[in-house]
C-alpha positions in Angstrom: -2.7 -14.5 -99.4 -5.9 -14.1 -97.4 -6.8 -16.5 -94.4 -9.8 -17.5 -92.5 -9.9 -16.1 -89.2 -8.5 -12.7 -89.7 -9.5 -9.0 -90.6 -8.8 -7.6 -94.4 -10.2 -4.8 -96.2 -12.0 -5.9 -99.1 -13.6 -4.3 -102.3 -16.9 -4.6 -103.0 -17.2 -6.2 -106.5 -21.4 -6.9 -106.9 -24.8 -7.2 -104.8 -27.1 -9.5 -104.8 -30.1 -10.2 -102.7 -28.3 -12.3 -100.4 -25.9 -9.3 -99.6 -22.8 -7.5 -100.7 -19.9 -9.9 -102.5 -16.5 -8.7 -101.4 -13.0 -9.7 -103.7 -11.1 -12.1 -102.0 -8.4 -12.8 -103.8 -7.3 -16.0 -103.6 -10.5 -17.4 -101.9 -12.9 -16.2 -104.5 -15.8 -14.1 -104.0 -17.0 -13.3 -100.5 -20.4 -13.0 -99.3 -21.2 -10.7 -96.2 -25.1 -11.2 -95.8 -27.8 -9.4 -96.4 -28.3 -8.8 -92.2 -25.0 -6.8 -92.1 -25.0 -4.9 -95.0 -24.5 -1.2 -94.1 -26.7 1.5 -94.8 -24.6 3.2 -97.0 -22.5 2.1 -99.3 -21.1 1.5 -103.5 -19.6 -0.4 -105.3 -15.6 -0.7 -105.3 -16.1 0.1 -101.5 -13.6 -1.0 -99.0 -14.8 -2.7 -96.2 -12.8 -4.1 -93.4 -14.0 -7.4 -92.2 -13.3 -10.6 -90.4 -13.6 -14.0 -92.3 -15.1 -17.4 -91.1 -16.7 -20.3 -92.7 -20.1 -20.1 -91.7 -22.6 -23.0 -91.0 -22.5 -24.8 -93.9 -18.7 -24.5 -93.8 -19.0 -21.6 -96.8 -16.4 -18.7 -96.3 -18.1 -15.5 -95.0 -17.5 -11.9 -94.2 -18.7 -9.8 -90.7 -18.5 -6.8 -89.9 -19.0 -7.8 -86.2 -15.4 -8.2 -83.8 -14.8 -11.2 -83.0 -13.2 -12.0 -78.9 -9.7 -13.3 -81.0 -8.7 -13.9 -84.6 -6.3 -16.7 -85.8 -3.6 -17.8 -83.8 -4.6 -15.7 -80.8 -4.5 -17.1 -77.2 -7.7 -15.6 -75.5 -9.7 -16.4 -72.4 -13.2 -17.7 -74.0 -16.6 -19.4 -72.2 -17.9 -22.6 -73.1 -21.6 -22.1 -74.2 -22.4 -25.9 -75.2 -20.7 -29.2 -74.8 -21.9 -31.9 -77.6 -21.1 -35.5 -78.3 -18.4 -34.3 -80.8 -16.8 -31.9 -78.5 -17.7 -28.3 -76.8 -18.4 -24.7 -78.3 -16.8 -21.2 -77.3 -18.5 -17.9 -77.4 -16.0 -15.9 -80.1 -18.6 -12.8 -80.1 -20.2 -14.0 -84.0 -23.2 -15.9 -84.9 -21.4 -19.5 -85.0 -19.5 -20.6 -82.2 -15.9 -21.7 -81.8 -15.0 -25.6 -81.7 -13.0 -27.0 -79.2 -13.0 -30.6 -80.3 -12.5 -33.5 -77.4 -8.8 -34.2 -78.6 -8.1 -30.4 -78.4 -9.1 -30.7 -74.7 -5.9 -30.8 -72.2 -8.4 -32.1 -69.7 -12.6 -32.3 -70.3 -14.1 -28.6 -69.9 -17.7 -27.5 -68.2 -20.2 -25.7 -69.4 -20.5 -22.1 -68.8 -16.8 -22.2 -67.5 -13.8 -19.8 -69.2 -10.6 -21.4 -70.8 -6.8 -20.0 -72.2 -7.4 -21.2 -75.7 -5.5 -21.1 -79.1 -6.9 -20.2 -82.0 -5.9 -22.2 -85.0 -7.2 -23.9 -88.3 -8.4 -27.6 -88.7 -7.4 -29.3 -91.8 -10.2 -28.2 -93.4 -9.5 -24.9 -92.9 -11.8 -24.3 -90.0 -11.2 -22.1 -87.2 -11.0 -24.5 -83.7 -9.6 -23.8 -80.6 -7.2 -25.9 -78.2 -6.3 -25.6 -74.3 -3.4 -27.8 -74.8 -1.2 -24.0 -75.0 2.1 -26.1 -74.2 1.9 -27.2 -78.0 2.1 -23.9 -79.5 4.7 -22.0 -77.3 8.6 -22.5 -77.3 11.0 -19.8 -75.5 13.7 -21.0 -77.4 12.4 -19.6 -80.3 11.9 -16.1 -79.0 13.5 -12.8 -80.4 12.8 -10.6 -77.3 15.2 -7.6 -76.2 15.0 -6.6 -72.7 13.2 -3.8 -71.7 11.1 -4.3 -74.9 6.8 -3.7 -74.4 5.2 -6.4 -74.6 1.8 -7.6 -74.4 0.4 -10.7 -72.3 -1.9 -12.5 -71.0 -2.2 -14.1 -67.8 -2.4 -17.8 -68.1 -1.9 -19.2 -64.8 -1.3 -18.0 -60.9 1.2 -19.9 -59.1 2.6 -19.7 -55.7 5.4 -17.1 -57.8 3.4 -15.4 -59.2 1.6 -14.6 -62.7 2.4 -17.1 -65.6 1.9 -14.7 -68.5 1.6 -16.0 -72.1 3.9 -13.0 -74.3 2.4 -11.5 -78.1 0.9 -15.6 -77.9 4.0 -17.3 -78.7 6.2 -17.1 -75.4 6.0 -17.9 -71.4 7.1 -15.3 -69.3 6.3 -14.6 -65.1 5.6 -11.7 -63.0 6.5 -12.1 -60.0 3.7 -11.5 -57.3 5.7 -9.7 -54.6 6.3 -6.9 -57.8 2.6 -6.7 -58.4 0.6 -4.6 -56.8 -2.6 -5.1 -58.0 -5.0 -7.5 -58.3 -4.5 -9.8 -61.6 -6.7 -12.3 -62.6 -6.6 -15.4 -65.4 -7.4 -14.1 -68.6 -6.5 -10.0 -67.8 -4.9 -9.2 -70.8 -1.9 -6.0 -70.2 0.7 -4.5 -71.5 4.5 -5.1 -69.5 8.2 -5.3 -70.4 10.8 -7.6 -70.3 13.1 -7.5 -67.4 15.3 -10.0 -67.8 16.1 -13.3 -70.4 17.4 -15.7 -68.5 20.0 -18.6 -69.6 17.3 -21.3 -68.8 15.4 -19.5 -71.4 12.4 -18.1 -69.0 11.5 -14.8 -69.1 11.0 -12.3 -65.6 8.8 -9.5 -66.6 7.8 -6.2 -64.6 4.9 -3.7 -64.9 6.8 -0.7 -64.6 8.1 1.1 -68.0 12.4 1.4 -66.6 12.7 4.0 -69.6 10.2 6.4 -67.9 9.5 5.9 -64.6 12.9 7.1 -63.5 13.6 7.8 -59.8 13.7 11.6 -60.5 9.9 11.0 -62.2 9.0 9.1 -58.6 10.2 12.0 -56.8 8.4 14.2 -58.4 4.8 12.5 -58.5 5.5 12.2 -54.5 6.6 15.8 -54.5 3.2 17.0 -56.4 1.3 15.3 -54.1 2.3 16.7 -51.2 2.4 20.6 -53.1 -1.0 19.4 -53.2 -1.8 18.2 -49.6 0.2 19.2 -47.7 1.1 15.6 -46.2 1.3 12.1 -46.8 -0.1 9.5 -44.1 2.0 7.0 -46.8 5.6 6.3 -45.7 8.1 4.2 -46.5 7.0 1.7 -43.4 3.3 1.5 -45.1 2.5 -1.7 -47.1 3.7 -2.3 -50.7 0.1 -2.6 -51.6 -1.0 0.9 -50.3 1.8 2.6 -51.7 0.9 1.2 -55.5 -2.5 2.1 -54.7 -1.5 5.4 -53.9 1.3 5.8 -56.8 1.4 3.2 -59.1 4.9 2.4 -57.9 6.9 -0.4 -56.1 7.9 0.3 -52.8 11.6 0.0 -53.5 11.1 2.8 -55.6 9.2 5.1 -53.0 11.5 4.8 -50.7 14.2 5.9 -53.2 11.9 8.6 -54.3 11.5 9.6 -50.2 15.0 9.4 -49.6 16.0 11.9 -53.1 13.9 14.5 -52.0 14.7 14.4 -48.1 18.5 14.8 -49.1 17.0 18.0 -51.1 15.5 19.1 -47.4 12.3 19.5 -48.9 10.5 16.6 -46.9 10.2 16.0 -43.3 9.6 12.4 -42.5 7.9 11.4 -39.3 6.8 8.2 -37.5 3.0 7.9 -39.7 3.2 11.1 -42.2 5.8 12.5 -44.2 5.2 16.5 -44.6 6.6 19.0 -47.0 8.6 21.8 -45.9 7.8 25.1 -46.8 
């Protein structure tokens, strides 16, 4: 059954001079205007596109990508604020509502927002900051390890409040993170551990492949290339995921593996490969 607010593939079944009517199945026939037609094109076409009520509240086809489809958390700007409530910019023609009673507190104009993207009960896309509502960590069916993708919602003293595939709450913790991360940054991470309480710890770091042998090795090629490192295990955390997109914990296990090999010499500010 097709819903407003997401992408489908539809057949083109007739034109007319307002534009190309795609099959929608259960919501009739489907008008994508005149404006977006493509240049080339027949009839019983497929064309993939994104569904909205327009204006006038009609259902309507784009081929435009919208910032988020239907229940999506995304990080959106407020381009108008009304007597009945404020508007998002979703990337189309008509702008997303955020109606007063959707509002956790009262937003400002030209300012970005976590929202949720959900249907009224008239089957009109709106969107909501009150993201409590629509997440529950009890209900998650997460494995550890697993790839996941997030959002960052919130930065705490902690670290990075991350929402998980828009349904769950999990953190990563800032003294793991080693690069700058900012509300909104969307990312891909894994689950590191579920915890009893029912939060989730998540890390950066793939523990399948980044394996300490795979560390060594990047710090190995590195020095086949230079000659030296001015990065040691006594330089910040920061430089040394600047330099290798790795924790420090696991440089200095990295160090340590190929200096048992004898094929490192580590000194006070360098660390220098033997010949």
């Amino acid at each position: 059954m097709l819903e407003v607010g997401k992408f489908y593939e539809l057949e083109i079944i007739k034109e007319s001079e307002f534009g190309l009517y795609l099959d929608g199945d259960n919501l009739g026939e489907i008008l994508l205007p005149h404006k977006e037609v493509p240049e080339n094109y027949e009839l019983n076409d497929k064309l993939k596109v994104f569904l909205y009520r327009d204006t006038k509240d009609r259902i309507t086809a784009t081929l435009k990508t919208p910032f988020a489809e239907l229940d999506d958390i995304a990080y959106l700007k407020v381009v108008d604020i009304t007597k009945i409530g404020a508007f998002m910019d979703l990337g189309l023609d008509k702008h997303l509502f955020l109606p007063f009673p959707e509002q956790k507190k009262p937003v400002e104009l030209n300012e970005y927002y976590i929202v949720k993207i959900l249907l009224d009960d008239k089957d009109r896309l709106i969107a909501s900051t009150i993201i409590d509502d629509f997440i529950d960590n009890s209900e998650h069916d997460l494995k550890e390890n697993e790839k996941v993708n997030v959002i960052i919602y919130r930065i705490t003293e902690m670290g990075y409040l991350s929402i998980i595939n828009n349904r769950f709450y999990g953190i990563l913790y800032k003294n793991e993170v080693f690069r700058k991360l900012n509300v909104g940054d969307k990312l891909s991470v894994f689950v590191k551990k579920l915890r009893k309480d029912e939060k989730i710890d998540l890390m950066i770091n793939n523990p399948d492949v980044k394996r300490f042998d795979e560390f060594s090795e990047l710090v190995l090629n590195r020095l086949k290339q230079d000659g030296n490192l001015n990065i040691t295990d006594k330089s910040s955390p920061e430089d040394i995921y600047k330099e290798f997109k790795m924790s420090k914990k696991n440089f200095k296990k990295a160090v340590g593996a190929l200096y048992k090999k004898r094929l490192i010499k580590i000194e006070k500010n360098q660390i220098l490969l033997i010949k």
